[in-house]
PyMOL Python script that loads the backbone (N, CA, C, O; Angstrom):
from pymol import cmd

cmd.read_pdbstr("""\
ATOM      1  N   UNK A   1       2.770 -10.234  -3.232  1.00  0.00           N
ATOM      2  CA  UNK A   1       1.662  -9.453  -3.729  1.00  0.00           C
ATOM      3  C   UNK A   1       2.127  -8.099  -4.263  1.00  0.00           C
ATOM      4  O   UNK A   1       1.795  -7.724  -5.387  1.00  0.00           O
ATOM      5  N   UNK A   2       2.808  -7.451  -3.548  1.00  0.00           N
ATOM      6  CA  UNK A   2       3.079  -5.841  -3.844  1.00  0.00           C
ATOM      7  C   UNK A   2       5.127  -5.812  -3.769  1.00  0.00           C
ATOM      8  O   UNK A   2       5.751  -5.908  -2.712  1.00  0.00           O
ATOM      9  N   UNK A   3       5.648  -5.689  -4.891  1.00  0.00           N
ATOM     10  CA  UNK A   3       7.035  -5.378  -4.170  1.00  0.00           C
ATOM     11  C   UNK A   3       7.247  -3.693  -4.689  1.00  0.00           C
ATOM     12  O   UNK A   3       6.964  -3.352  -5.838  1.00  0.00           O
ATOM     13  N   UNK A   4       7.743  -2.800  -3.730  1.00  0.00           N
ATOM     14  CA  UNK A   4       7.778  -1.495  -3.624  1.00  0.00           C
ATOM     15  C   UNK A   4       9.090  -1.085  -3.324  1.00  0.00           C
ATOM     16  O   UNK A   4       9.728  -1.511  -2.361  1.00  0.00           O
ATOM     17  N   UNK A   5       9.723   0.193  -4.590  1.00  0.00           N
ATOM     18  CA  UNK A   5      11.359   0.680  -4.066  1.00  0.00           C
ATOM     19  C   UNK A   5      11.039   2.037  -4.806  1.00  0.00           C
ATOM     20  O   UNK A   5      10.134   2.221  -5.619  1.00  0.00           O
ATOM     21  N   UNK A   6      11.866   2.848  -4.404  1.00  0.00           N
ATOM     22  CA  UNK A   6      12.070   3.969  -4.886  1.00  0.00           C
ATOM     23  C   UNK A   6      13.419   4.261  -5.600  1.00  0.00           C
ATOM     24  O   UNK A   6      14.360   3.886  -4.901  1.00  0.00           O
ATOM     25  N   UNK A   7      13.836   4.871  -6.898  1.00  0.00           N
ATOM     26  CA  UNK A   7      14.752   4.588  -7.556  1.00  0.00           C
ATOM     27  C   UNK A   7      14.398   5.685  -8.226  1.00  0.00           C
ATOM     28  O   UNK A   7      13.231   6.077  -8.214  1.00  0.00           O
ATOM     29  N   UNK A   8      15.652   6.499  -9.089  1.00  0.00           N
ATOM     30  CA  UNK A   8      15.875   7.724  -9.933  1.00  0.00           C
ATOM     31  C   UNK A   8      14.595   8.436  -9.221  1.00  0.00           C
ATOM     32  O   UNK A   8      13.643   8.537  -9.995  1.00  0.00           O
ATOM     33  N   UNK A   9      14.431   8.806  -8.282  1.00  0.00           N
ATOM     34  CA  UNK A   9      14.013   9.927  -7.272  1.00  0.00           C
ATOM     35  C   UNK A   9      11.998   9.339  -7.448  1.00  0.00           C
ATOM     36  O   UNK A   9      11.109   9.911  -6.818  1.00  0.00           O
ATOM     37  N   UNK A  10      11.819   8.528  -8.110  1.00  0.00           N
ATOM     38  CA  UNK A  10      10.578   7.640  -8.542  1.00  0.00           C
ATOM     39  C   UNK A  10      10.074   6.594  -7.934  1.00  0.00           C
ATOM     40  O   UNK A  10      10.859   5.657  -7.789  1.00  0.00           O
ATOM     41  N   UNK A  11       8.442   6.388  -7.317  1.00  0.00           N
ATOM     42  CA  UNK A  11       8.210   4.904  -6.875  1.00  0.00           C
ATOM     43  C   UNK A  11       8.214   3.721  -7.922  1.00  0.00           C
ATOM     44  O   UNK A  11       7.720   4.009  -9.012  1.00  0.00           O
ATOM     45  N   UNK A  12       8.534   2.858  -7.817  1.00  0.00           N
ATOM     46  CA  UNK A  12       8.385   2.026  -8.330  1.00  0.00           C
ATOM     47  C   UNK A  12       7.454   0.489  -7.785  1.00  0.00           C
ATOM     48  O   UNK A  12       7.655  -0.156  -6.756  1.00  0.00           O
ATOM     49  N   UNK A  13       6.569   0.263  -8.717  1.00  0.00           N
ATOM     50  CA  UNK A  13       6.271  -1.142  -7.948  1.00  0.00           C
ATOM     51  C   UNK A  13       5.871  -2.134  -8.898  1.00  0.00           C
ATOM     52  O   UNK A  13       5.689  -1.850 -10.082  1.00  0.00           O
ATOM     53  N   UNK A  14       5.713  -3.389  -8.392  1.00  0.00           N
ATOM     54  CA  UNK A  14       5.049  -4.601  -9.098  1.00  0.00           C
ATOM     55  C   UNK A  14       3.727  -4.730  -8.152  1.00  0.00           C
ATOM     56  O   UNK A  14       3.477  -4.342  -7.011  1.00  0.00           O
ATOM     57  N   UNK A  15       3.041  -5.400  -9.074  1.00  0.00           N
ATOM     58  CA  UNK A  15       1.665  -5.977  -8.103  1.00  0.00           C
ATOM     59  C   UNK A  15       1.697  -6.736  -8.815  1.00  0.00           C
ATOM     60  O   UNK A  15       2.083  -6.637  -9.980  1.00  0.00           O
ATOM     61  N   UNK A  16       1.168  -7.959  -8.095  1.00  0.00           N
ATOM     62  CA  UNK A  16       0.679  -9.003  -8.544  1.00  0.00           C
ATOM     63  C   UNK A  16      -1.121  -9.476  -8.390  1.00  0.00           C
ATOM     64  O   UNK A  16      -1.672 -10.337  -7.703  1.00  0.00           O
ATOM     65  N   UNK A  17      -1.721  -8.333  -9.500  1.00  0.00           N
ATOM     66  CA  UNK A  17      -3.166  -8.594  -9.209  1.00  0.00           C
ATOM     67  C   UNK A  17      -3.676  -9.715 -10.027  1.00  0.00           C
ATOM     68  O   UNK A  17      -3.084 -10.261 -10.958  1.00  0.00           O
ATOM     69  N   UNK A  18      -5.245 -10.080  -9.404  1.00  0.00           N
ATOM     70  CA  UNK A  18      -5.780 -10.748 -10.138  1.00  0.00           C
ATOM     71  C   UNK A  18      -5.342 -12.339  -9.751  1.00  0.00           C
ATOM     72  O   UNK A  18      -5.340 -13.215 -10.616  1.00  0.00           O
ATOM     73  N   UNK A  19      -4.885 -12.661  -8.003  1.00  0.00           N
ATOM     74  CA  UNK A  19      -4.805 -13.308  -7.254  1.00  0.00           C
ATOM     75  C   UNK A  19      -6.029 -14.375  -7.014  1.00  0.00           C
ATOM     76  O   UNK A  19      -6.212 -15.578  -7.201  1.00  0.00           O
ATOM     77  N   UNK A  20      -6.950 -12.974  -6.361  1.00  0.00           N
ATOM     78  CA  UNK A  20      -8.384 -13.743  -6.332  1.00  0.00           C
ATOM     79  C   UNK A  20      -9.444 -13.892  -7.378  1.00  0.00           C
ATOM     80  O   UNK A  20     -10.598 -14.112  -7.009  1.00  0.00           O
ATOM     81  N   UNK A  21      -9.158 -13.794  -8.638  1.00  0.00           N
ATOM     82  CA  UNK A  21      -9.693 -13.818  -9.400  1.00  0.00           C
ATOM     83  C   UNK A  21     -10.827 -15.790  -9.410  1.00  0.00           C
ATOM     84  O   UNK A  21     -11.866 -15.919 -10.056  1.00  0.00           O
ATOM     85  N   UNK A  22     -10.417 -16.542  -8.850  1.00  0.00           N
ATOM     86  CA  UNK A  22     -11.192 -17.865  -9.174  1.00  0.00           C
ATOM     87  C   UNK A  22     -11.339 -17.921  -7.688  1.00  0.00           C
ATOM     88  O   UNK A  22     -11.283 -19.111  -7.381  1.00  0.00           O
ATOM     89  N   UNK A  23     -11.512 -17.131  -6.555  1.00  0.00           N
ATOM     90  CA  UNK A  23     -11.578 -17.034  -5.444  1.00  0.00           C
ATOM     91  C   UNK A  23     -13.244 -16.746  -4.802  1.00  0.00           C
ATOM     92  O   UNK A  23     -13.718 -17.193  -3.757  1.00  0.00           O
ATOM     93  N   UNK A  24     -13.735 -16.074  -5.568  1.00  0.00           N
ATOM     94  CA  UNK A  24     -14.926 -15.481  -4.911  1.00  0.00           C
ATOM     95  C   UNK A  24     -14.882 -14.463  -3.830  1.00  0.00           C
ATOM     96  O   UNK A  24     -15.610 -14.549  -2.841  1.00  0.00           O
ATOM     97  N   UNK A  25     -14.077 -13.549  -4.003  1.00  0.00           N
ATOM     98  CA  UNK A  25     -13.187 -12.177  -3.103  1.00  0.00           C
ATOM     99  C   UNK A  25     -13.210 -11.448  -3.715  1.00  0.00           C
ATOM    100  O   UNK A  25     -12.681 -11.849  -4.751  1.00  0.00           O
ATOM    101  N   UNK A  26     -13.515 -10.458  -3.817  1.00  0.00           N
ATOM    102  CA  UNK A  26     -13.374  -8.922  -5.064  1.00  0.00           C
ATOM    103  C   UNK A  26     -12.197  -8.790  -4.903  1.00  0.00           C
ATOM    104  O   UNK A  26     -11.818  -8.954  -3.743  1.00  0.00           O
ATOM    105  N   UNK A  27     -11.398  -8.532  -5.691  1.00  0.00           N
ATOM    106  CA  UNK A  27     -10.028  -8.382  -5.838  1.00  0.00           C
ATOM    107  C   UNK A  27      -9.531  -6.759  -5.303  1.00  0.00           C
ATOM    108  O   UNK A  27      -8.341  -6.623  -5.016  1.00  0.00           O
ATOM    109  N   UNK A  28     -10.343  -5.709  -5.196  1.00  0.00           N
ATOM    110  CA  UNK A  28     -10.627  -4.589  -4.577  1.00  0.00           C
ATOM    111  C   UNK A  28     -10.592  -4.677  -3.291  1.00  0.00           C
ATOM    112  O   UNK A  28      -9.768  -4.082  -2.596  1.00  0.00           O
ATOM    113  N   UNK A  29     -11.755  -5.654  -2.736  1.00  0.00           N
ATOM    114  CA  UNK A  29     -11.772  -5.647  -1.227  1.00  0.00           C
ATOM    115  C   UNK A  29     -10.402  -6.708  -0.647  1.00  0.00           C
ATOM    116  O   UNK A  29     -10.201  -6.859   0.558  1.00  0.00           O
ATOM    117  N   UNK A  30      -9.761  -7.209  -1.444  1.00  0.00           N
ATOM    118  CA  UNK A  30      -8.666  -8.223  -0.509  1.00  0.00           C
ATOM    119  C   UNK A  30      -7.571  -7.290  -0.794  1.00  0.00           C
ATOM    120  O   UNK A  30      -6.568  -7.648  -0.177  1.00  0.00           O
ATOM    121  N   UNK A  31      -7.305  -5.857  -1.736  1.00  0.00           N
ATOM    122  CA  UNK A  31      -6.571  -5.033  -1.980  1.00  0.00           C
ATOM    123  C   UNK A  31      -6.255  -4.441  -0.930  1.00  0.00           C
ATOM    124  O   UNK A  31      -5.220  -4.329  -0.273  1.00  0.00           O
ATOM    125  N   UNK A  32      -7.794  -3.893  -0.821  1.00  0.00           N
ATOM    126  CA  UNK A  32      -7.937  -2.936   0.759  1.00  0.00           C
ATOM    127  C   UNK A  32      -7.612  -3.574   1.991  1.00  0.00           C
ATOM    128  O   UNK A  32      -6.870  -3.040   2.816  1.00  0.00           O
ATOM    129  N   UNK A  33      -8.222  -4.879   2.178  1.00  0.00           N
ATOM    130  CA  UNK A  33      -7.463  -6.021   3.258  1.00  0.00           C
ATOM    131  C   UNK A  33      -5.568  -6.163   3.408  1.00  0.00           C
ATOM    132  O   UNK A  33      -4.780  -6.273   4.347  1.00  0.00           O
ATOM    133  N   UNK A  34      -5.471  -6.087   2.019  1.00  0.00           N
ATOM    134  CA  UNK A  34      -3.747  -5.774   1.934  1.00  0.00           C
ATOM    135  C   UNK A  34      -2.969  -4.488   2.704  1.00  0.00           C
ATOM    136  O   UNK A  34      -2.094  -4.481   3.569  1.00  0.00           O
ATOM    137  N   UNK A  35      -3.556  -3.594   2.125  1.00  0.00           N
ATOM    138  CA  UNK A  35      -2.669  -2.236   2.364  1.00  0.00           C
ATOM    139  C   UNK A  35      -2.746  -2.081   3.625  1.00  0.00           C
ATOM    140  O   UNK A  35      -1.771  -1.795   4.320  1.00  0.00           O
ATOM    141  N   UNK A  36      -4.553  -2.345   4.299  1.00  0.00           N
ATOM    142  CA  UNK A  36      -4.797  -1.764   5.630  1.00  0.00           C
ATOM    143  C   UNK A  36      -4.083  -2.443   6.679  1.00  0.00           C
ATOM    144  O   UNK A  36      -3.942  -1.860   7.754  1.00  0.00           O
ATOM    145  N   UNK A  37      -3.478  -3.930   6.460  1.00  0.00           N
ATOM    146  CA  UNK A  37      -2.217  -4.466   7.107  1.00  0.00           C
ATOM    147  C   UNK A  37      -0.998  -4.424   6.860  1.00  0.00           C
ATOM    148  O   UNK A  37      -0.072  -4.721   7.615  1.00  0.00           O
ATOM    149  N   UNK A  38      -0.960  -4.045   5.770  1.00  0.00           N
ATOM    150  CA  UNK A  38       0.500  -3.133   5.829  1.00  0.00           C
ATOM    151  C   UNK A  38       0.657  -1.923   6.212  1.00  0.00           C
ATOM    152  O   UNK A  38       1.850  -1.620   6.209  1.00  0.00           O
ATOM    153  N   UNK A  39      -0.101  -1.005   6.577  1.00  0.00           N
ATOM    154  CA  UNK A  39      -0.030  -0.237   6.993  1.00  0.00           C
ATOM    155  C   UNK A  39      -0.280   0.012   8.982  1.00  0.00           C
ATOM    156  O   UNK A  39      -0.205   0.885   9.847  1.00  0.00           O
ATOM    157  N   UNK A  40      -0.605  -1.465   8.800  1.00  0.00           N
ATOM    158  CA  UNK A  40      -0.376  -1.721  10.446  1.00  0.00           C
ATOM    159  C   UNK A  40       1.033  -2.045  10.673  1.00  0.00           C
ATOM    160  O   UNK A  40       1.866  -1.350  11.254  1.00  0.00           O
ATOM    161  N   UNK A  41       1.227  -3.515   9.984  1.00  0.00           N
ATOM    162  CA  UNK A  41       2.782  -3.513   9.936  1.00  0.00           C
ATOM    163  C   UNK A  41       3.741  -2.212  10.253  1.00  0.00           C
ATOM    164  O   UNK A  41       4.392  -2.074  11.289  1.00  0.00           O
ATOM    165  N   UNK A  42       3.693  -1.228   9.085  1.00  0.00           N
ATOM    166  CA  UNK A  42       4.013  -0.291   9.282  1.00  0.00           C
ATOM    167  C   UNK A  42       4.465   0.345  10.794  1.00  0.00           C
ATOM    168  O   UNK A  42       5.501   0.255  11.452  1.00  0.00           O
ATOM    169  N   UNK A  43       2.969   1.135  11.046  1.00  0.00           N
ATOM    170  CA  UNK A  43       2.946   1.352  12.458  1.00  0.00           C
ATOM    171  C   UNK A  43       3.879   0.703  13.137  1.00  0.00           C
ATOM    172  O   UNK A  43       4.806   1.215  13.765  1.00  0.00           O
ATOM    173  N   UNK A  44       3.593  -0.638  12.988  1.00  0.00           N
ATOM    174  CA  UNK A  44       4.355  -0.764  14.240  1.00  0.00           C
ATOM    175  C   UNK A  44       6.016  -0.972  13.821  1.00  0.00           C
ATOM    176  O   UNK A  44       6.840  -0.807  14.720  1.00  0.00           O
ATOM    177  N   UNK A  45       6.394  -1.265  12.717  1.00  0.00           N
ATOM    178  CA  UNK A  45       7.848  -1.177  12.348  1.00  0.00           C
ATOM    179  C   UNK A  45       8.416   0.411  13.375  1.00  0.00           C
ATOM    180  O   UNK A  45       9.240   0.640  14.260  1.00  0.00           O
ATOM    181  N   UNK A  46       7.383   1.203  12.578  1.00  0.00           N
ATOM    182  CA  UNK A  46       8.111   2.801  13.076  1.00  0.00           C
ATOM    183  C   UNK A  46       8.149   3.239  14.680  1.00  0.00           C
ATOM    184  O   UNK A  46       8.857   4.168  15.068  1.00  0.00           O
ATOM    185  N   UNK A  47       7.489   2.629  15.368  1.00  0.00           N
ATOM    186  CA  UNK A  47       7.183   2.102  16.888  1.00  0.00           C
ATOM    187  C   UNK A  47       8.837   1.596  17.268  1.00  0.00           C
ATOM    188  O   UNK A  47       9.753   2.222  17.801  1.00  0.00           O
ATOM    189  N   UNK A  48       8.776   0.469  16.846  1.00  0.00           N
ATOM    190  CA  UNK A  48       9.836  -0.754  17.131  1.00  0.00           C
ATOM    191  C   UNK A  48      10.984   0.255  16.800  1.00  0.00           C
ATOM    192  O   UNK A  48      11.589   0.522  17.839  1.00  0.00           O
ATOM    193  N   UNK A  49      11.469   0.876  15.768  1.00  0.00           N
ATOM    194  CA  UNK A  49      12.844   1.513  15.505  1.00  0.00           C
ATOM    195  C   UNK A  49      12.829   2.529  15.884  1.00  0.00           C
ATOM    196  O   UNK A  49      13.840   3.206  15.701  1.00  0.00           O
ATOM    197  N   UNK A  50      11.593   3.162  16.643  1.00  0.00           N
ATOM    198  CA  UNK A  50      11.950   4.401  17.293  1.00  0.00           C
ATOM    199  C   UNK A  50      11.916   5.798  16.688  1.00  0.00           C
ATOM    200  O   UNK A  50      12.445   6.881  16.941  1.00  0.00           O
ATOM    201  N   UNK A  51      11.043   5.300  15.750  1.00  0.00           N
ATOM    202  CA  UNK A  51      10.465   6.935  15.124  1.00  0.00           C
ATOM    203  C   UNK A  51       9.151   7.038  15.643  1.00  0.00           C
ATOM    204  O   UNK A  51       8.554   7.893  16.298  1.00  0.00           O
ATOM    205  N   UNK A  52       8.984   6.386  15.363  1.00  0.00           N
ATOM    206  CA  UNK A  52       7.464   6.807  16.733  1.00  0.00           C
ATOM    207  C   UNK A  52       7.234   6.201  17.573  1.00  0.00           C
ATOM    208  O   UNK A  52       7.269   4.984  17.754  1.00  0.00           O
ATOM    209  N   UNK A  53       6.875   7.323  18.397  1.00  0.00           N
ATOM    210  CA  UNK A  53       6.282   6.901  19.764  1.00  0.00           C
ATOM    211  C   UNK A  53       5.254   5.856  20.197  1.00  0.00           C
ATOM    212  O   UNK A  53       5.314   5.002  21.081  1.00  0.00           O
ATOM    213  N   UNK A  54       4.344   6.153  19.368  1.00  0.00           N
ATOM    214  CA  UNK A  54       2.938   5.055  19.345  1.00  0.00           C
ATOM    215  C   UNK A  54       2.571   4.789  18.335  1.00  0.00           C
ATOM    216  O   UNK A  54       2.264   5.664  17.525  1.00  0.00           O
ATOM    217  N   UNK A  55       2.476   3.325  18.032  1.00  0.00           N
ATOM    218  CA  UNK A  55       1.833   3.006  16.915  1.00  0.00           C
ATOM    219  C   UNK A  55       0.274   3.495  16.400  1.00  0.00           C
ATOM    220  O   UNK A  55      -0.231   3.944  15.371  1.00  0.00           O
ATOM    221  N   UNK A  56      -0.069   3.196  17.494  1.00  0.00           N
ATOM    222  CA  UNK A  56      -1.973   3.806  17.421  1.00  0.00           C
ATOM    223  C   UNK A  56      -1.542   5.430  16.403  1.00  0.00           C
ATOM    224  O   UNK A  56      -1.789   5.528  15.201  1.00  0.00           O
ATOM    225  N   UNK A  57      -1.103   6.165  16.959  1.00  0.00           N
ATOM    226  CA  UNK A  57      -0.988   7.575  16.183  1.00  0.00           C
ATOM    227  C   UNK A  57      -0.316   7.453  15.120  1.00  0.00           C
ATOM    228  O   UNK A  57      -0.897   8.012  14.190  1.00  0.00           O
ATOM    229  N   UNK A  58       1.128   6.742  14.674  1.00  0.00           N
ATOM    230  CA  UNK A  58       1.538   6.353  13.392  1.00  0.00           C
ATOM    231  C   UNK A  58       0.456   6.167  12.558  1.00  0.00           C
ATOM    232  O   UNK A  58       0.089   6.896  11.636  1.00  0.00           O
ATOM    233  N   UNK A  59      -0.225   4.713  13.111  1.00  0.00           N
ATOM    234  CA  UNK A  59      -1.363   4.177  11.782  1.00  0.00           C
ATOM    235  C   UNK A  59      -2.678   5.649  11.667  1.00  0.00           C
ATOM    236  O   UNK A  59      -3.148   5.951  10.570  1.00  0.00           O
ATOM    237  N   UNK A  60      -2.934   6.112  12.473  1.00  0.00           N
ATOM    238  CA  UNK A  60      -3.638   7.173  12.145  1.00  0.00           C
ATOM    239  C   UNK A  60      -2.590   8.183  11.203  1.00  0.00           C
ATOM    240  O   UNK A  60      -2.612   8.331   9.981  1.00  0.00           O
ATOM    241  N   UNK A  61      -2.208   8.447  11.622  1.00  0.00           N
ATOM    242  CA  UNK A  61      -1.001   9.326  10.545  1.00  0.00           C
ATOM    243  C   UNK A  61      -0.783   8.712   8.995  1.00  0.00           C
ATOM    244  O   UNK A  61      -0.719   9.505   8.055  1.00  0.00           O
ATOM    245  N   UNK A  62      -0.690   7.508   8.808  1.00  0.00           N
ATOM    246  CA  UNK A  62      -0.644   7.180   7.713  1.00  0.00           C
ATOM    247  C   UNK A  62      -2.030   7.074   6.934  1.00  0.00           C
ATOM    248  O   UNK A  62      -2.181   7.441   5.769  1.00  0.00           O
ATOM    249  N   UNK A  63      -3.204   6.416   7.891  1.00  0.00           N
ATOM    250  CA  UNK A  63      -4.299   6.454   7.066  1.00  0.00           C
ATOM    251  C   UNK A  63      -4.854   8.178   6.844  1.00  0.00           C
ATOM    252  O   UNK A  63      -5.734   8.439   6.023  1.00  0.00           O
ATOM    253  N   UNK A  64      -4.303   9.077   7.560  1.00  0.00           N
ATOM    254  CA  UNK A  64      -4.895  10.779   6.860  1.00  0.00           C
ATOM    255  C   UNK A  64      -3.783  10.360   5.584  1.00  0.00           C
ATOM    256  O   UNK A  64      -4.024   9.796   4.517  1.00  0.00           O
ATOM    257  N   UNK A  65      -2.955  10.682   5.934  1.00  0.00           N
ATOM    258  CA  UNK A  65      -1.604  10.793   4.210  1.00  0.00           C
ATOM    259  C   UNK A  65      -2.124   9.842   3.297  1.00  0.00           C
ATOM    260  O   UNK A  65      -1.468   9.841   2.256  1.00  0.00           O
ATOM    261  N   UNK A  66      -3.151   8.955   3.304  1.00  0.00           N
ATOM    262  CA  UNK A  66      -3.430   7.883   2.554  1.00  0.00           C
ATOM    263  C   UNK A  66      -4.782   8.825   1.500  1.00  0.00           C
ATOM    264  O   UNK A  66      -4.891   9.061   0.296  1.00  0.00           O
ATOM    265  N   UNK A  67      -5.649   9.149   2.761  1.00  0.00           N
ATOM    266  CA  UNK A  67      -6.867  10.109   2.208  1.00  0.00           C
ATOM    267  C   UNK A  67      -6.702  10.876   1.564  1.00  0.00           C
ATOM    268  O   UNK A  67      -7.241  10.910   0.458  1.00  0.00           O
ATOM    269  N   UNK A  68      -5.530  12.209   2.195  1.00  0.00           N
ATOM    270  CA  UNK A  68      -5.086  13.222   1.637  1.00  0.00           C
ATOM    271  C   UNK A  68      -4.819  12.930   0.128  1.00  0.00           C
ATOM    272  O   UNK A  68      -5.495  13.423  -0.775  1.00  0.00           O
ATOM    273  N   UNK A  69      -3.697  12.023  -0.073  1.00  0.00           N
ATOM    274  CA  UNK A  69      -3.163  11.350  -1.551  1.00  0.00           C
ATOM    275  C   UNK A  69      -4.020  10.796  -2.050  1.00  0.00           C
ATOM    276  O   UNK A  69      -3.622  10.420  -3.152  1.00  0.00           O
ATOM    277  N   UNK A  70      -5.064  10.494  -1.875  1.00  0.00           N
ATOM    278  CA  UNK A  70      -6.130   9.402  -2.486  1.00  0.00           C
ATOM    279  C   UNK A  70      -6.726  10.759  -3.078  1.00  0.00           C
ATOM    280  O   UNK A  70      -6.665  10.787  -4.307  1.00  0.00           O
ATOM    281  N   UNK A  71      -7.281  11.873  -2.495  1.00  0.00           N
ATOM    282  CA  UNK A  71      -8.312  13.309  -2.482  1.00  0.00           C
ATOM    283  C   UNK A  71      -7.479  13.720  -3.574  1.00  0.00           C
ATOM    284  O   UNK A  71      -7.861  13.455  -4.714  1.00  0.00           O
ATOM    285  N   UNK A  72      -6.174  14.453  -3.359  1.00  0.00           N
ATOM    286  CA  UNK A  72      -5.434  15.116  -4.084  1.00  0.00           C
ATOM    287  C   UNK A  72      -4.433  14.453  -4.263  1.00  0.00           C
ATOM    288  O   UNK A  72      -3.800  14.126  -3.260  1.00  0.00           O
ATOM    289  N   UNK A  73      -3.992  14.066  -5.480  1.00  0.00           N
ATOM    290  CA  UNK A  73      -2.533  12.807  -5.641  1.00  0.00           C
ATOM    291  C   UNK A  73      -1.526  14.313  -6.110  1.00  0.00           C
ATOM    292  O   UNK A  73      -1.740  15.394  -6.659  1.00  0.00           O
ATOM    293  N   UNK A  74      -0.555  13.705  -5.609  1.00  0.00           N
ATOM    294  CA  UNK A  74       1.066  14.916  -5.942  1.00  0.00           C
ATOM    295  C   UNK A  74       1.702  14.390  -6.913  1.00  0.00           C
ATOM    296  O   UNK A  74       2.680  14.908  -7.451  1.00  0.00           O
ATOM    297  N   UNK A  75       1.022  12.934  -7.330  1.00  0.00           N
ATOM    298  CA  UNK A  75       1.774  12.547  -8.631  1.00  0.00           C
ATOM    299  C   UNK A  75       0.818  11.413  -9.549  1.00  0.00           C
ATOM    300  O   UNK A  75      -0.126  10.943  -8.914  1.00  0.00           O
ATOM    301  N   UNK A  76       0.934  11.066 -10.587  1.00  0.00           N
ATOM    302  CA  UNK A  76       0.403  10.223 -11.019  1.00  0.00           C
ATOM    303  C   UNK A  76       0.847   9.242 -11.939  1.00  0.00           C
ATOM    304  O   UNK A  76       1.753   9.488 -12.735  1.00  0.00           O
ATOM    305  N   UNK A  77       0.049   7.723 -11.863  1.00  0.00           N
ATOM    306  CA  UNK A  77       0.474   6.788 -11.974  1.00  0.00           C
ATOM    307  C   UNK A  77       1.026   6.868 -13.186  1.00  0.00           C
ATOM    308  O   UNK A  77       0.690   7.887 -13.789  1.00  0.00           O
ATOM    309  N   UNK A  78       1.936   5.982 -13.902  1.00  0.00           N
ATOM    310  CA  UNK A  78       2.432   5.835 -15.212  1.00  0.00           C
ATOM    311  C   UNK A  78       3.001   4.451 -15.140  1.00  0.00           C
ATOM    312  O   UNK A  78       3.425   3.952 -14.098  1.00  0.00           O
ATOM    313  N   UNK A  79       2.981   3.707 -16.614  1.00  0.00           N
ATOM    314  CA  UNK A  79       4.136   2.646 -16.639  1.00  0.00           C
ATOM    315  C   UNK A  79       2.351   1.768 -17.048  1.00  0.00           C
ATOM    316  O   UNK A  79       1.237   2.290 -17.039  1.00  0.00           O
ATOM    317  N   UNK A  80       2.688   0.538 -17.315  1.00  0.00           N
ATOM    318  CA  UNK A  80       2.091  -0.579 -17.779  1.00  0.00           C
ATOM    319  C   UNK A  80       1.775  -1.561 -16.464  1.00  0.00           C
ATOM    320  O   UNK A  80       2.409  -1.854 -15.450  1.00  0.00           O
ATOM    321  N   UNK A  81       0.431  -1.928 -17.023  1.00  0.00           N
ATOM    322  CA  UNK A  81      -0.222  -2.566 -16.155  1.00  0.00           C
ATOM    323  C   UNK A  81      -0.777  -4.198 -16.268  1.00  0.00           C
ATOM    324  O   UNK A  81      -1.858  -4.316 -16.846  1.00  0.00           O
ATOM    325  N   UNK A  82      -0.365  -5.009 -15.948  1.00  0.00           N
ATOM    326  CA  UNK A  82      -1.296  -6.370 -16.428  1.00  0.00           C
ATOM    327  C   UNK A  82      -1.008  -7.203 -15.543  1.00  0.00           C
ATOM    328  O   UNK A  82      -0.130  -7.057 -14.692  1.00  0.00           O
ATOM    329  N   UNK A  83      -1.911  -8.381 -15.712  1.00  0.00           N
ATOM    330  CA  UNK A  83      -2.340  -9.226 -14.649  1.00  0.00           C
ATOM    331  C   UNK A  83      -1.123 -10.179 -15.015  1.00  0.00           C
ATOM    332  O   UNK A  83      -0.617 -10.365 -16.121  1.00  0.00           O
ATOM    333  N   UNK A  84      -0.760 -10.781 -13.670  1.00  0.00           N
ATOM    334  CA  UNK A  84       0.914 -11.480 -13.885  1.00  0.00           C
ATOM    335  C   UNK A  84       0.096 -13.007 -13.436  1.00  0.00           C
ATOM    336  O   UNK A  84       0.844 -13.863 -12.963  1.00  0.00           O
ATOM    337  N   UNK A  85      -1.720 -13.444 -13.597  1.00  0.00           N
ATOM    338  CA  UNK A  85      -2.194 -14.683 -13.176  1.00  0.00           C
ATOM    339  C   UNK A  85      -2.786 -15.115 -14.639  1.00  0.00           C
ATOM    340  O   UNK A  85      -2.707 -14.369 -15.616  1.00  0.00           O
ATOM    341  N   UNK A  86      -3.092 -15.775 -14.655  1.00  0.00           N
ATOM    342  CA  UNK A  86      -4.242 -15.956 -15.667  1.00  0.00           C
ATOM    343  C   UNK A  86      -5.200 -17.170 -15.653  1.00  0.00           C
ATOM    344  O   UNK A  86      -6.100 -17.256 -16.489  1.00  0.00           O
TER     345      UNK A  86
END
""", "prot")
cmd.dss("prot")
cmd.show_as("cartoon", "prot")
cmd.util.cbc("prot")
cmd.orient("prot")
């Protein structure tokens, strides 16, 4: 669905939207279903290797930095966009 790297000091990503498109799923809400488990994942990766202490406070930590960046972005998107389904 999402592959994500950072390269020449830049994020980079692919998405592969437009999944649920013959699904009957808003492609928005299975987005948000995406991130909000990766961002559990998360949590608990940073748990497991020992940068954080508790996951519970990680995933809170990431969903403020999520708001914050969502409210005020520090950068903005660029590059080409299209649906890789059809």
């Amino acid at each position: 669905m999402a592959r994500i790297w950072v390269a020449k000091r830049g994020l980079h990503c692919v998405l592969n939207v437009g999944t649920y498109r013959d699904s009957g799923i808003r492609e928005a809400t299975a987005w948000g279903v995406i991130l909000a488990d990766m961002a559990r994942h998360l949590s608990h990766a940073l748990r497991d290797n020992g940068l954080e202490a508790d996951s519970g406070r990680a995933l809170a930590e990431i969903q403020e930095a999520m708001t914050r960046e969502l409210d005020h972005p520090t950068s903005t998107a660029t590059g080409e966009f299209g649906s890789t389904t059809q």
